[in-house]
C-alpha positions as CSV (number, residue, x, y, z in Angstrom):
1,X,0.0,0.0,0.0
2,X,1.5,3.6,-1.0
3,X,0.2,6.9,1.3
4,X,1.0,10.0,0.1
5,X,1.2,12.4,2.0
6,X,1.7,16.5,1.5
7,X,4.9,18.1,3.6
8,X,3.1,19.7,6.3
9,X,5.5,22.3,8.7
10,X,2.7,23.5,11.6
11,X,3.4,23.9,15.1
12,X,0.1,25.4,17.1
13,X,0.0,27.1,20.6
14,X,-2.8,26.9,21.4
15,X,-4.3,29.5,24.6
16,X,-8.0,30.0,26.1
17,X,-8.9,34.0,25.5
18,X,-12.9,34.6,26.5
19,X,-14.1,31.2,25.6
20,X,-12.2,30.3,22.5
21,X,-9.5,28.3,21.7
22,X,-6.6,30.9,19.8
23,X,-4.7,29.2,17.2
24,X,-1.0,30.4,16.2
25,X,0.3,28.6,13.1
26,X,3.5,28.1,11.6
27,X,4.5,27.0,8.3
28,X,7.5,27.9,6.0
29,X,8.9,29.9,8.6
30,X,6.0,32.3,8.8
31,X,3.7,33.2,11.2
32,X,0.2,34.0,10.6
33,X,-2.7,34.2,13.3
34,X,-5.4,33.5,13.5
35,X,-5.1,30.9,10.7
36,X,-3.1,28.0,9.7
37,X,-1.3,28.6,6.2
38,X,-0.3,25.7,5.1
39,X,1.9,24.7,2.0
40,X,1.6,21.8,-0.3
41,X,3.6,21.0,-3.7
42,X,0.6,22.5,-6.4
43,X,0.2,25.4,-4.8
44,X,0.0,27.4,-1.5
45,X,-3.3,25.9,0.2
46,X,-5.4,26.8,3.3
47,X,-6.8,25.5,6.2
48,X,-8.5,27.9,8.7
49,X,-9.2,27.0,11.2
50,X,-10.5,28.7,15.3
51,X,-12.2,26.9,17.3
52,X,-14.9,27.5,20.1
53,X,-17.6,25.3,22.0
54,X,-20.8,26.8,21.9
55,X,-24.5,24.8,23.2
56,X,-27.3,24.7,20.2
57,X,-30.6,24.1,20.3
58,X,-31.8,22.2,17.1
59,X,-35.4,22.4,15.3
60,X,-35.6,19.1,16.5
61,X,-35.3,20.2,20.4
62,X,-31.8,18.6,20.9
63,X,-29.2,20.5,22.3
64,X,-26.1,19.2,20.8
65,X,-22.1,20.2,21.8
66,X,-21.0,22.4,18.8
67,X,-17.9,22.9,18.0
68,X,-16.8,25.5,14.8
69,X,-13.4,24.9,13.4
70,X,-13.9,27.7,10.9
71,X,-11.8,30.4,9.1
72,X,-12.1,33.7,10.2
73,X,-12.9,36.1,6.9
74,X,-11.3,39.4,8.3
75,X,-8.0,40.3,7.4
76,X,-5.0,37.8,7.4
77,X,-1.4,38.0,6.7
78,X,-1.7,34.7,4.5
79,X,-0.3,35.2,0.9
80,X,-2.9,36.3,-1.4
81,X,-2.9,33.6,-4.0
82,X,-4.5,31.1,-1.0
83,X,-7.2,29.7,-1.9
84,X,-8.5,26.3,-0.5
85,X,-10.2,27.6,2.5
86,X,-12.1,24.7,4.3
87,X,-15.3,25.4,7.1
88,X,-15.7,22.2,9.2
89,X,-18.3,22.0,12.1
90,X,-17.8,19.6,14.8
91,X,-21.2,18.0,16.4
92,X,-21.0,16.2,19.5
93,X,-24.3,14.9,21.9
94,X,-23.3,16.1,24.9
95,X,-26.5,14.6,26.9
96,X,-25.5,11.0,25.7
97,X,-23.2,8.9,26.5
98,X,-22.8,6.3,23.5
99,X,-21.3,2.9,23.6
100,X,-17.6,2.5,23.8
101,X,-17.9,1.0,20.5
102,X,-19.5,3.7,18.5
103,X,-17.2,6.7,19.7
104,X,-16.1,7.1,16.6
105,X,-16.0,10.0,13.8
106,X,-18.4,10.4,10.9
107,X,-17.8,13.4,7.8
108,X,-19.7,14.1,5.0
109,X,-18.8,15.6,2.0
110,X,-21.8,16.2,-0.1
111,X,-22.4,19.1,-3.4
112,X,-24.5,21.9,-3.8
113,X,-25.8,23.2,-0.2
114,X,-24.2,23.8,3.0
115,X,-24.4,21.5,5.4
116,X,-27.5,22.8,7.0
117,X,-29.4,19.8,4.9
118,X,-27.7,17.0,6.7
119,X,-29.2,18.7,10.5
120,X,-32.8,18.5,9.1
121,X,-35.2,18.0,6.4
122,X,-36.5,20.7,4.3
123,X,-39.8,20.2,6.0
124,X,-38.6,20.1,9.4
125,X,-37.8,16.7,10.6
126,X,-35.1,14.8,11.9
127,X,-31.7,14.8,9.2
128,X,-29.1,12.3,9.0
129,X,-26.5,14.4,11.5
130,X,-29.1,14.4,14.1
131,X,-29.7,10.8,14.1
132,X,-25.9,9.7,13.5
133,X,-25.4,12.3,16.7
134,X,-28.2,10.2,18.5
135,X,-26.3,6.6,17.5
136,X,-23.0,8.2,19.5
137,X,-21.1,9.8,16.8
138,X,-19.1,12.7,16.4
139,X,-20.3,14.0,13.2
140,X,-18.1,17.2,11.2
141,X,-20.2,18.6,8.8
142,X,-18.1,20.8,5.9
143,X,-19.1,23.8,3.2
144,X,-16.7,22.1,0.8
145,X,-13.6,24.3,-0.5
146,X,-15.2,27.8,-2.0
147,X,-18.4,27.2,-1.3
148,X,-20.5,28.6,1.4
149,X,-18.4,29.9,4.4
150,X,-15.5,28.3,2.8
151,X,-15.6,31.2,0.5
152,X,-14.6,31.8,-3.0
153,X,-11.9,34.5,-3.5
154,X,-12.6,36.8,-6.6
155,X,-10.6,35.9,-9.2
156,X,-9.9,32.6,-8.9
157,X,-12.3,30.9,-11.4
158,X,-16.5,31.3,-11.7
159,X,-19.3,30.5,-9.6
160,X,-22.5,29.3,-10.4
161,X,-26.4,27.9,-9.3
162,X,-28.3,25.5,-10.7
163,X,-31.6,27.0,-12.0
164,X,-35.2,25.8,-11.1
165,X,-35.4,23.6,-13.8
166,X,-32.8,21.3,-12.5
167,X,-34.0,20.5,-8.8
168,X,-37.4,19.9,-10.4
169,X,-36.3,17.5,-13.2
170,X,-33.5,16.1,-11.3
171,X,-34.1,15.8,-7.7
172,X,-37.6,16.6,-6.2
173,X,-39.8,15.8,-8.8
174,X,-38.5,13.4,-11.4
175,X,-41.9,11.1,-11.9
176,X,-43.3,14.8,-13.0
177,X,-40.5,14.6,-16.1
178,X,-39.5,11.2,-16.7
179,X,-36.9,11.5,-19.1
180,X,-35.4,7.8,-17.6
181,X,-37.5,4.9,-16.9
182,X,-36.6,5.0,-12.8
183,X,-38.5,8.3,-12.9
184,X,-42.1,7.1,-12.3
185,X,-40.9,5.2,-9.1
186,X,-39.9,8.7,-7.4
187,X,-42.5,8.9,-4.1
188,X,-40.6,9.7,-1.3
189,X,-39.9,13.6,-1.8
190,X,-42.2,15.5,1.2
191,X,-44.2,17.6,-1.2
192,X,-45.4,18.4,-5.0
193,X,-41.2,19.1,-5.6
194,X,-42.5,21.8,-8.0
195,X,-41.3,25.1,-7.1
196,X,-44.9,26.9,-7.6
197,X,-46.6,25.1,-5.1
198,X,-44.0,23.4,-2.4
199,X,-42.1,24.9,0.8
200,X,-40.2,22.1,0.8
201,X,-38.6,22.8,-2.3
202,X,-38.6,26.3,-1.6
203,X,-36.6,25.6,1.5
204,X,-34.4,23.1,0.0
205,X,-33.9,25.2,-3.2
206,X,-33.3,28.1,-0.6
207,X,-30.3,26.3,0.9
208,X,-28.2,26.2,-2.5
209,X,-25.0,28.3,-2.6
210,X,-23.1,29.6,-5.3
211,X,-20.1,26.4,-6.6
212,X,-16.7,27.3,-7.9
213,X,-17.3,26.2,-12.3
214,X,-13.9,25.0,-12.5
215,X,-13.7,21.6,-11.9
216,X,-10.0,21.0,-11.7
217,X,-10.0,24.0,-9.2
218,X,-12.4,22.2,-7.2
219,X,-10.6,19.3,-7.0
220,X,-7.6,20.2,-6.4
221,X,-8.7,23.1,-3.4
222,X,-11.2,20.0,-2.3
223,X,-8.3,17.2,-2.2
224,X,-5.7,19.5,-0.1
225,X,-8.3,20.7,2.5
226,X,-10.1,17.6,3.2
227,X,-6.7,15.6,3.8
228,X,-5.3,18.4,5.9
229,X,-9.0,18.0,8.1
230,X,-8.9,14.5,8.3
231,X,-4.5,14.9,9.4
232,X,-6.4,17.2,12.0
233,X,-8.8,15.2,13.3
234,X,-7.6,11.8,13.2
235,X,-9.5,8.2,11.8
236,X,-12.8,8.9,10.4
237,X,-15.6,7.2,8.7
238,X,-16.2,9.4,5.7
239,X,-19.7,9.9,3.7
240,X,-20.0,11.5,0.5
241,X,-22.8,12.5,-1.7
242,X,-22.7,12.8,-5.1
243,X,-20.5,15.4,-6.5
244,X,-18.5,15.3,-3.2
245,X,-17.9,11.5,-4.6
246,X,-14.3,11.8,-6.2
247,X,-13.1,13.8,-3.3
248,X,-14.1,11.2,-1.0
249,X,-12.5,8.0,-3.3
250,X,-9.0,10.8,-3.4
251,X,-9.1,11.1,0.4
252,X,-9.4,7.2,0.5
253,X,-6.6,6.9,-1.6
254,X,-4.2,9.3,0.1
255,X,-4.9,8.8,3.5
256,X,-6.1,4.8,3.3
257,X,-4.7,4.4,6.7
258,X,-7.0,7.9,8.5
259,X,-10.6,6.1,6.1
260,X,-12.3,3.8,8.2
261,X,-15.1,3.6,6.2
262,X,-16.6,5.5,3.0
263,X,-20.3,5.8,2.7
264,X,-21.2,7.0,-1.3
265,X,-24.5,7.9,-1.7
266,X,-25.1,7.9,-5.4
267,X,-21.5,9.2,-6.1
268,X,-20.3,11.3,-8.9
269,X,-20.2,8.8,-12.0
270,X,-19.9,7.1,-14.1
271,X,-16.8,5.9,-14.7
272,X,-14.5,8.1,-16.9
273,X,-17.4,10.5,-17.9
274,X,-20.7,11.3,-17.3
275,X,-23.5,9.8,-19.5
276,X,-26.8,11.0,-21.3
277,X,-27.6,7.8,-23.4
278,X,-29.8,5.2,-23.6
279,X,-32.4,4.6,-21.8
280,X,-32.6,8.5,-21.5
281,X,-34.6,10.3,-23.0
282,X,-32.7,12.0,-25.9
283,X,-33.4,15.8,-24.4
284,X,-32.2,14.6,-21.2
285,X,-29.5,16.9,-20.3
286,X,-27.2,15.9,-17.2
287,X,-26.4,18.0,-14.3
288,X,-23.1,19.4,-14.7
289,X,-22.7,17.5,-18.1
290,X,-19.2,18.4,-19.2
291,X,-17.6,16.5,-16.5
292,X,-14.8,14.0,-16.8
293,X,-13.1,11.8,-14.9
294,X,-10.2,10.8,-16.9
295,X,-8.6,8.3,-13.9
296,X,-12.2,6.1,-13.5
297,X,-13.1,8.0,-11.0
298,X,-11.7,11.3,-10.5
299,X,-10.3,14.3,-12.7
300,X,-7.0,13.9,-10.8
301,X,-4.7,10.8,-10.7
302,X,-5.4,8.0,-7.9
303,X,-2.8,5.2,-6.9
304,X,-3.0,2.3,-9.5
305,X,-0.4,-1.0,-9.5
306,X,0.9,-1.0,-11.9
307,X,1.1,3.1,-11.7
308,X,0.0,5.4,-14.1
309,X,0.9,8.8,-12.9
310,X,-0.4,12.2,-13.9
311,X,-1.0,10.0,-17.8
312,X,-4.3,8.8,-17.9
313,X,-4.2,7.4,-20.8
314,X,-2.6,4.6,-19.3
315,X,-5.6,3.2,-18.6
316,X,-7.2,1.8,-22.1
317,X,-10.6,1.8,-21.8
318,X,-13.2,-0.8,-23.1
319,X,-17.0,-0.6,-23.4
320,X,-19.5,-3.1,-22.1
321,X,-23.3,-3.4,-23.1
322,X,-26.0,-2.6,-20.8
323,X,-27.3,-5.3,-18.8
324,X,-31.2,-4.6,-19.5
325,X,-33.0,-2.2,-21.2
326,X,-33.5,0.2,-18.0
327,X,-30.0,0.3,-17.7
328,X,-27.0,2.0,-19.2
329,X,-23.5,0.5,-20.9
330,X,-20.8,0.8,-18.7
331,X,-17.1,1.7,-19.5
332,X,-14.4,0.3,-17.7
333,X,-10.7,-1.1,-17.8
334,X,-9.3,-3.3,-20.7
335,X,-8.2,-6.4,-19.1
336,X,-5.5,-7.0,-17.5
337,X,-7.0,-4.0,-15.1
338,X,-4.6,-2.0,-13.1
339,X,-5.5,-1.9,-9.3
340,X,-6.7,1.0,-7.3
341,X,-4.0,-0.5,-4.7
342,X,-5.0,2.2,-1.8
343,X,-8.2,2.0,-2.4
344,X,-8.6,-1.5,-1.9
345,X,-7.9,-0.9,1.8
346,X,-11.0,0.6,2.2
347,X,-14.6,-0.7,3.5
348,X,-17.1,1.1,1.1
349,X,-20.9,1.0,1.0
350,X,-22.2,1.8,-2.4
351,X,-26.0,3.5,-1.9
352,X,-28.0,3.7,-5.0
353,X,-32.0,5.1,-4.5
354,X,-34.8,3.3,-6.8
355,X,-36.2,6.4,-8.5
356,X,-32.7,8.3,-8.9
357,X,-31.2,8.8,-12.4
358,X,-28.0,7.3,-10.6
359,X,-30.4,4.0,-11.1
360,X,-29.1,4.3,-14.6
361,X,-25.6,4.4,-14.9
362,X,-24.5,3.6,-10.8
363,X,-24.0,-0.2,-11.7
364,X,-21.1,0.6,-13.7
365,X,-18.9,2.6,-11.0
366,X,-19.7,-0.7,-9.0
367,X,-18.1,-3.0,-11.6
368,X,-15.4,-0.4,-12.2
369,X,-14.5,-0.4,-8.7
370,X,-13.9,-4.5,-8.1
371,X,-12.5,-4.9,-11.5
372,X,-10.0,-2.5,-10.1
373,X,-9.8,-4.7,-6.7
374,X,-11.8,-2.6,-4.5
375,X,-14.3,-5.0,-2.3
376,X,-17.8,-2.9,-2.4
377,X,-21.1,-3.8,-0.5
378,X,-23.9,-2.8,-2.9
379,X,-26.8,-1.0,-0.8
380,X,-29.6,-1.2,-3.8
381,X,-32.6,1.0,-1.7
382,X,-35.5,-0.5,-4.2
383,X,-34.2,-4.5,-3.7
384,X,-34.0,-3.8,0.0
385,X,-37.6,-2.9,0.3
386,X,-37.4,0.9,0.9
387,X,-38.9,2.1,-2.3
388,X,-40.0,5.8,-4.1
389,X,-36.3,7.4,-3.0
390,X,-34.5,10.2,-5.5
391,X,-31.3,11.6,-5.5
392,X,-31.9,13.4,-2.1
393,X,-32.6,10.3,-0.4
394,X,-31.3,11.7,3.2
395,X,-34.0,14.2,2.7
396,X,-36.9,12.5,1.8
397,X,-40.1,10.8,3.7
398,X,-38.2,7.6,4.6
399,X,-34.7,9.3,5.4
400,X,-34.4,7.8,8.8
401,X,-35.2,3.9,7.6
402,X,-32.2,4.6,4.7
403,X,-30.1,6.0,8.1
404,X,-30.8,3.0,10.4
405,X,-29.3,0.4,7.5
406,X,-26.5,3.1,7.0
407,X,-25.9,2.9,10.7
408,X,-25.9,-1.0,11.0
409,X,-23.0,-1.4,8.5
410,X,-21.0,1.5,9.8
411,X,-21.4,0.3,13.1
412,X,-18.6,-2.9,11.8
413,X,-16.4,-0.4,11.3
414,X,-17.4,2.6,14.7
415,X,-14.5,1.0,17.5
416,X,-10.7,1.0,17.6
């Protein structure tokens, strides 16, 4: 197994000053306050981070232990051309004490929103951090790099929303469009998902924040930050949500030994590049449809054996046929396939919703992954009997059944 890992020079004194914890960083010789600079090979990259424990009272009437490890925005003595600024949030139950065994850490990487989504539902119930919390976890919730409050510096690349049209067709009201045969399945969202005549749309819509365009900027801001959290915090059990997919499978491969677990829900895909094909309908038009992933699954390069490097096209591809009519063609490796050798030392739970377009195409990212020796436990919602579920499955009527089967496999994995 190969780890790489960044050359990280930080020592932090840390000192209480009116409730918070004051971080002093230094890297390369500098000092800067109250931020961590840190330097990687690409480019300078930053993690900010100050930290402070504050009670919160949920919607749901839970008071949970916060804890903000966030970047302060005011003025900083960090060289200008930083970028990858990263906003975790620590949540802790501080009124239960869990089972030795499930002290462990859960983080999410998910697209689109801020975190706010994964505390409750658009309509007001119980989210997938507040039951994890329950269970006994320590859950840190992050606003991926320039996004949200990890914000985007002018300059450095476009930002962008997705329009109405999208969240309708895509993820709240699919069976109203059903421009894939999964569509008419879709059930489970808590309202008409039309954006005339729902508040649960409204809300969810609401919750969008503007994304960096760029996707090699994302990526490479995304794949510093979240290994320099996970050097931070220690072990964790990751879970990723669709386009926060390939960062989760990079932080798997360069910190195999800090990844648990990995939890992808419907996960960026598929393999190589995203498809609009059959069974689509031919006006279907993708979310984000200019993406590629020229290593399988990410824009930039993961560990293979034998190795590739930075030239994917090392990896000869080959096409398969679809499997039925309601399903897509895959492409994956010619054989003899090249290992994802890091990768392989990872437990990973692959979560695909009945009604979700990711119904389509999610098969092949499965059979890309164990061609390439990665052992994957396949959580197909439909053949488990939780039916109706869309893209947003962690926000829909049945959220907390999809949790509780979640929670059972991560428990394997929660001690040590």
């Amino acid at each position: 197994m190969v780890e790489h890992a960044h050359p990280i020079t930080m020592n932090i004194l840390s000192r209480r000053k009116h409730g918070h914890v004051d971080l002093t960083s230094t890297s390369a010789g500098n000092t800067y306050r109250p931020i961590w600079c840190v330097d990687y090979p690409l480019l300078p990259h930053l993690t900010g981070v100050l930290i402070h424990f504050v009670a919160d009272k949920q919607h749901d009437g839970h008071v949970h232990d916060r804890t903000d490890i966030r970047r302060e925005t005011g003025t900083s003595d960090c060289p200008p051309r930083i970028s990858t600024r990263l906003y975790p949030r620590q949540w802790t139950n501080r009124h239960r004490e869990p089972p030795i065994s499930r002290r462990a850490t859960s983080m999410t990487i998910r697209s689109l929103t801020t975190p706010q989504n994964w505390l409750n539902t658009p309509d007001g119930r119980e989210g997938w951090a507040s039951y994890f919390l329950k269970q006994g976890y320590t859950i840190y919730l992050t606003d991926q790099a320039q996004r949200g409050r990890s914000q985007w510096l002018p300059g450095d690349g476009q930002l962008s929303l997705f329009p109405v049209e999208t969240f309708e067709k895509q993820f709240t009201a699919p069976q109203n469009f059903p421009s894939y045969p999964q569509a008419a399945l879709h059930t489970q969202w808590p309202g008409t998902g039309l954006a005339d005549s729902d508040p649960s749309f409204a809300a969810l819509y609401a919750s969008q924040v503007p994304s960096q365009t760029n996707a090699t900027q994302q990526a490479i801001h995304n794949n510093a930050a979240y290994a320099a959290l996970l050097d931070k915090i220690g072990p964790a059990m990751v879970l990723a949500h669709s386009q926060g997919g390939p960062f989760a499978w990079k932080l798997a491969d360069v910190r195999p030994r800090l990844v648990k677990a990995l939890v992808a829900l419907e996960p960026e895909g598929p393999p190589f590049e995203n498809y609009a094909g059959e069974p689509f309908d031919p006006e279907y038009i993708r979310p984000a449809a200019n993406r590629n992933r020229p290593f399988g699954l990410t824009l930039l390069p993961l560990e293979y054996d034998p190795p590739v490097g930075l030239e994917a096209s090392l990896l000869v591809r080959e096409d398969v046929g679809a499997p039925s009519a309601n399903l897509s063609s895959c492409v994956r490796q010619a054989v003899p396939a090249r290992r994802l050798v890091n990768l392989a030392e990872v437990p990973v739970l692959f979560v695909t919703a009945e009604a979700s377009y990711h119904a389509v195409y999610d098969h092949c990212t499965v059979a890309f992954l164990r061609q390439a020796g990665v052992e994957v436990e396949v959580l197909e919602l439909g053949e488990a009997g939780i039916h109706g579920n869309g893209h947003f499955m962690f926000l829909e009527l049945n959220n907390i059944m999809i949790a509780e089967m979640v929670s059972a496999w991560l428990d394997r994995f929660a001690g040590g």
